[in-house]
Backbone bond lengths (Angstrom), bond angles and torsions (degrees), N, CA, C in turn:
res aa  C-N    CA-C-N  psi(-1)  N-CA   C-N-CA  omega(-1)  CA-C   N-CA-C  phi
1 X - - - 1.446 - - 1.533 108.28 -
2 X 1.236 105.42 143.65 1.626 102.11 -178.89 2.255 97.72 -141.19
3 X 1.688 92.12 160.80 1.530 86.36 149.58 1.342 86.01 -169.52
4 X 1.331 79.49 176.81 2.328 118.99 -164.92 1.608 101.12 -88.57
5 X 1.426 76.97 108.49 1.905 92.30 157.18 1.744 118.98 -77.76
6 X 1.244 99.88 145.67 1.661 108.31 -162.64 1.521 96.61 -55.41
7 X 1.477 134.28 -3.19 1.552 135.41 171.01 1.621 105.69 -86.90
8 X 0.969 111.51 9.22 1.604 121.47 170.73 1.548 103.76 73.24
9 X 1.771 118.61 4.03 1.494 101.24 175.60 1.737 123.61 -92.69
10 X 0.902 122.36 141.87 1.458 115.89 168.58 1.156 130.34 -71.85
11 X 1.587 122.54 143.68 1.528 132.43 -174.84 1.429 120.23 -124.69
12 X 1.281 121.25 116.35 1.235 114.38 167.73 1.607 129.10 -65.73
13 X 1.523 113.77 145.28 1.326 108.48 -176.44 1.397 105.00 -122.07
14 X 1.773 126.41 161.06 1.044 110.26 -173.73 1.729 93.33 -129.04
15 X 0.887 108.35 122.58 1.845 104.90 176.14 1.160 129.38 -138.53
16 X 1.937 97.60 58.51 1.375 122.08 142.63 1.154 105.95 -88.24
17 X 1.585 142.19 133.02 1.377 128.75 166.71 1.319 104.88 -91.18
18 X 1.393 100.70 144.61 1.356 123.84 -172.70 1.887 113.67 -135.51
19 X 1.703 101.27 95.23 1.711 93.66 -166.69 1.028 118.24 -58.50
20 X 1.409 110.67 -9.63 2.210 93.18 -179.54 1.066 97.31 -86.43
21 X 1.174 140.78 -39.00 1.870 122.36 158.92 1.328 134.31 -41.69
22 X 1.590 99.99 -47.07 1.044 91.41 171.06 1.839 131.82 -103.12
23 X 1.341 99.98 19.99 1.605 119.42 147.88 1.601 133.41 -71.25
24 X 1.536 101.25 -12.70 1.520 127.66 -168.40 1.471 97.15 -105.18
25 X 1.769 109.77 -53.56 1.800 87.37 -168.58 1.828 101.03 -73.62
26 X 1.632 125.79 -13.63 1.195 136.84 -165.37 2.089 97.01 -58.90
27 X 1.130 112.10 -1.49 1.601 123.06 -171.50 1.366 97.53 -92.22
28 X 1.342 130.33 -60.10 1.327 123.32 -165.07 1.811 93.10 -108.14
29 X 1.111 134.40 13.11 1.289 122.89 173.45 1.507 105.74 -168.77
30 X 2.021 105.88 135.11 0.844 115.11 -152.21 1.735 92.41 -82.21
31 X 1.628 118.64 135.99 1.691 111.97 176.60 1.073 100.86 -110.77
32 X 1.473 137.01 7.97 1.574 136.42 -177.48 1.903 122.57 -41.98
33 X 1.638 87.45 -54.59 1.408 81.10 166.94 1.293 126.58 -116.00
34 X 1.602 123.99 50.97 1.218 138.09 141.43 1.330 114.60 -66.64
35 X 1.471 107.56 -46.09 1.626 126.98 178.45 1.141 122.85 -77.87
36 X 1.652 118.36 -27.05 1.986 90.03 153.80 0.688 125.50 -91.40
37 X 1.823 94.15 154.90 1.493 127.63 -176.47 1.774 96.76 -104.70
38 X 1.395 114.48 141.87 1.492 128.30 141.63 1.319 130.24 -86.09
39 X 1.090 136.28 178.66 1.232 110.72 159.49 2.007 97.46 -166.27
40 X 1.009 123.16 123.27 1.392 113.18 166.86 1.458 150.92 -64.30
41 X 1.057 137.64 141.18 1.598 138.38 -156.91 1.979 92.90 -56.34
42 X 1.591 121.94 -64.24 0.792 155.98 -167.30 1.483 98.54 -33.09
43 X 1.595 118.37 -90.31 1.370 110.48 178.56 1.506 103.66 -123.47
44 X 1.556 118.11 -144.58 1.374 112.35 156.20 1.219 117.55 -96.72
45 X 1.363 115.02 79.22 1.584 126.13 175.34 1.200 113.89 -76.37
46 X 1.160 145.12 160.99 1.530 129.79 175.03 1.712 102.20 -159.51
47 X 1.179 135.11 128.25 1.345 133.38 176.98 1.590 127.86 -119.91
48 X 1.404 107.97 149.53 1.024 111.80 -163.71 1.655 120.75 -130.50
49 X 0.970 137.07 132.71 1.045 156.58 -157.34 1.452 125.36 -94.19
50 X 1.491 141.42 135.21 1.143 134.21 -174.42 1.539 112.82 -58.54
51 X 1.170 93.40 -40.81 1.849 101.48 -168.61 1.705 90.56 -62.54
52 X 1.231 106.55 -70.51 1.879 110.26 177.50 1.447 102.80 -22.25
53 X 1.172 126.13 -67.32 1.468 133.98 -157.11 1.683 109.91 -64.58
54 X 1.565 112.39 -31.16 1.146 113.31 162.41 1.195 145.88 -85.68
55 X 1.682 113.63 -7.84 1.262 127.61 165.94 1.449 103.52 -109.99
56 X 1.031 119.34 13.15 1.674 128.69 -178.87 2.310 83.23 -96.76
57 X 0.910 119.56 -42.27 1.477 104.10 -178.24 1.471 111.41 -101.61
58 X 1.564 114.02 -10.77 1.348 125.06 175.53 2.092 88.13 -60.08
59 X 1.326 112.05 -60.89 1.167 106.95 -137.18 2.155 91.10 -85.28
60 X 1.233 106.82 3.34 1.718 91.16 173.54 1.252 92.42 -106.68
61 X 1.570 147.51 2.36 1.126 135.85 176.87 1.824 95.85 -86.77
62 X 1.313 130.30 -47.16 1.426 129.42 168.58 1.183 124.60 -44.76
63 X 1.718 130.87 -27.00 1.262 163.64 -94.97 1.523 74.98 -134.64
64 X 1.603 112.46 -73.31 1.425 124.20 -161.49 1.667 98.38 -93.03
65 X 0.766 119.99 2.79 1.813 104.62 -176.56 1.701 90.81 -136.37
66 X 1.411 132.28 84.06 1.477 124.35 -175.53 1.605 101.58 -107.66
67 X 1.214 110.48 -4.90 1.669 92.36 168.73 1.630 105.43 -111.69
68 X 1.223 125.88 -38.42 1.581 124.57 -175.62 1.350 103.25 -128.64
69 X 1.950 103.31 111.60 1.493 107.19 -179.69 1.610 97.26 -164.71
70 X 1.183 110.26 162.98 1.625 130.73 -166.64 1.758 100.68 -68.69
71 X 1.120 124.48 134.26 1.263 109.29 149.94 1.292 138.49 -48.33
72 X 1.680 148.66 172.71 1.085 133.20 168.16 1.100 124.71 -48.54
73 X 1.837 126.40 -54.73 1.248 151.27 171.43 2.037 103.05 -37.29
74 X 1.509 89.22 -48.88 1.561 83.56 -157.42 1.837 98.87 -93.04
75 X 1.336 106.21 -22.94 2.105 106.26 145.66 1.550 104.65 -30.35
76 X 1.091 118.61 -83.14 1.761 130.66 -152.93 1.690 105.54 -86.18
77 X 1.749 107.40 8.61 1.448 106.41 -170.52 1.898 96.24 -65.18
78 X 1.454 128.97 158.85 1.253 135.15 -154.14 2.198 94.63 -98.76
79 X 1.407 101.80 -24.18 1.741 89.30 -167.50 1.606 88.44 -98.08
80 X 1.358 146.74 -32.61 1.113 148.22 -143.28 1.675 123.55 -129.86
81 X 1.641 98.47 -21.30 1.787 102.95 -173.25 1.832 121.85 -108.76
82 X 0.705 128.12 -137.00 1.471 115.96 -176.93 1.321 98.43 -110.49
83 X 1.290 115.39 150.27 1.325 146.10 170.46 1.545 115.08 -87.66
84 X 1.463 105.29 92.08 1.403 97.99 178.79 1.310 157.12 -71.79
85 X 1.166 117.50 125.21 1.581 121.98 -146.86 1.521 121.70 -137.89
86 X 1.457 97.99 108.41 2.091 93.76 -163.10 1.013 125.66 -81.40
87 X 1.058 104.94 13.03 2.219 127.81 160.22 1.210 95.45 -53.55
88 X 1.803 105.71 -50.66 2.149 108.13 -169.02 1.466 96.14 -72.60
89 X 1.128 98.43 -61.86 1.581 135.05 -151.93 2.149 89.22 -27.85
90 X 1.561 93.97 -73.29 1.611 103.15 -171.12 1.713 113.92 -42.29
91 X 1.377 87.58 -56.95 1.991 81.68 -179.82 1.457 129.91 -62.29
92 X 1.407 114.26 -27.93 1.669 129.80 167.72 1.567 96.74 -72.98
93 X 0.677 152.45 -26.61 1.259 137.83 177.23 1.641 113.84 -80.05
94 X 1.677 114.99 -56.74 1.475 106.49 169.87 1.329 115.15 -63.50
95 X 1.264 115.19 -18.67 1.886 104.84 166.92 1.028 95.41 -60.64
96 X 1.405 115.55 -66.35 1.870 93.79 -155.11 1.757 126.02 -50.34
97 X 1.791 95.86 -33.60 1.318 106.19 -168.68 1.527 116.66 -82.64
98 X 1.311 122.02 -4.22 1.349 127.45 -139.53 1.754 122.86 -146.98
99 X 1.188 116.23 48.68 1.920 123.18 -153.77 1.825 94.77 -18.56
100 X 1.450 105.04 -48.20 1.725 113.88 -152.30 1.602 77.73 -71.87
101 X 1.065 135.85 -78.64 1.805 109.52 176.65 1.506 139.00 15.91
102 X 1.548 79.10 -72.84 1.682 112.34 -172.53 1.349 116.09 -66.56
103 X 1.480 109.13 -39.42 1.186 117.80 -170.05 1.537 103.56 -80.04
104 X 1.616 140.00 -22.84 1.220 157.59 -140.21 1.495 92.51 -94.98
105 X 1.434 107.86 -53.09 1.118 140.37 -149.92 1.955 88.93 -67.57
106 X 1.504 88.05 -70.52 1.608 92.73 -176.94 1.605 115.48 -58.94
107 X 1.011 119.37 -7.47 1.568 114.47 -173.59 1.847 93.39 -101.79
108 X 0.930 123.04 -11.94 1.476 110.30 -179.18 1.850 93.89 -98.56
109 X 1.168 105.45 -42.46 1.786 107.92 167.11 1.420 104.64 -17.10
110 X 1.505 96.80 -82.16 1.332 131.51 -152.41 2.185 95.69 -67.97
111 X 1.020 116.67 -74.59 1.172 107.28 162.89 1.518 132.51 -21.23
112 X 1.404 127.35 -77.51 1.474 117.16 141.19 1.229 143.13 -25.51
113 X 1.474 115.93 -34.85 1.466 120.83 160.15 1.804 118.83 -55.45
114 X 1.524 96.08 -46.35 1.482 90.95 -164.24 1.333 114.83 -71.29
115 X 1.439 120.66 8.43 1.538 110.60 -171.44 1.634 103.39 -122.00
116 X 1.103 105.99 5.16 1.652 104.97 161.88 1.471 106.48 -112.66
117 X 1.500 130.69 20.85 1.149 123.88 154.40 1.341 133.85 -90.06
């Protein structure tokens, strides 16, 4: 998965989570509340948050770029970093949080791929 920083370059994201990665970027950036979950008495409701949604793609864009990558600040910088958008935002986040996500995710990938080949 990739998307376009407002500098017109592209970034790969990776959204398998992987905690020793993300125990490493957890040093220079706080992932605390990427990682909670709520959840309601009622059904399985679960909510999510802008900030979540943005360090939910902050942290699979770090994921895939662990030696050369933007800081947070310069992620969300306004001439150069991503433009945030919870079209991305929602699905990078249940990847990370969610295998059956991921896997959903890749089968519609992969499905769509094969018919423009």
């Amino acid at each position: 998965m990739e998307i376009k920083l407002m500098n017109g370059n592209s970034v790969k994201l990776d959204t398998k989570l992987n905690i020793k990665k993300l125990m490493l970027i957890n040093k220079d950036f706080n992932t605390d509340e990427l990682v909670k979950m709520s959840f309601s008495g009622k059904t399985d409701e679960q909510s999510i948050t802008i900030i979540q949604g943005v360090q939910a793609v902050y942290v699979a864009y770090r994921q895939a770029n662990m030696e050369t990558y933007l800081s947070f600040e310069e992620f969300l910088s306004e001439d150069s970093g991503w433009e945030f958008d919870m079209e991305v935002a929602l699905p990078v986040y249940y990847q990370l949080m969610f295998k059956q996500a991921r896997d959903e995710y890749k089968k519609t990938f992969e499905k769509a791929s094969k018919g423009k080949l």
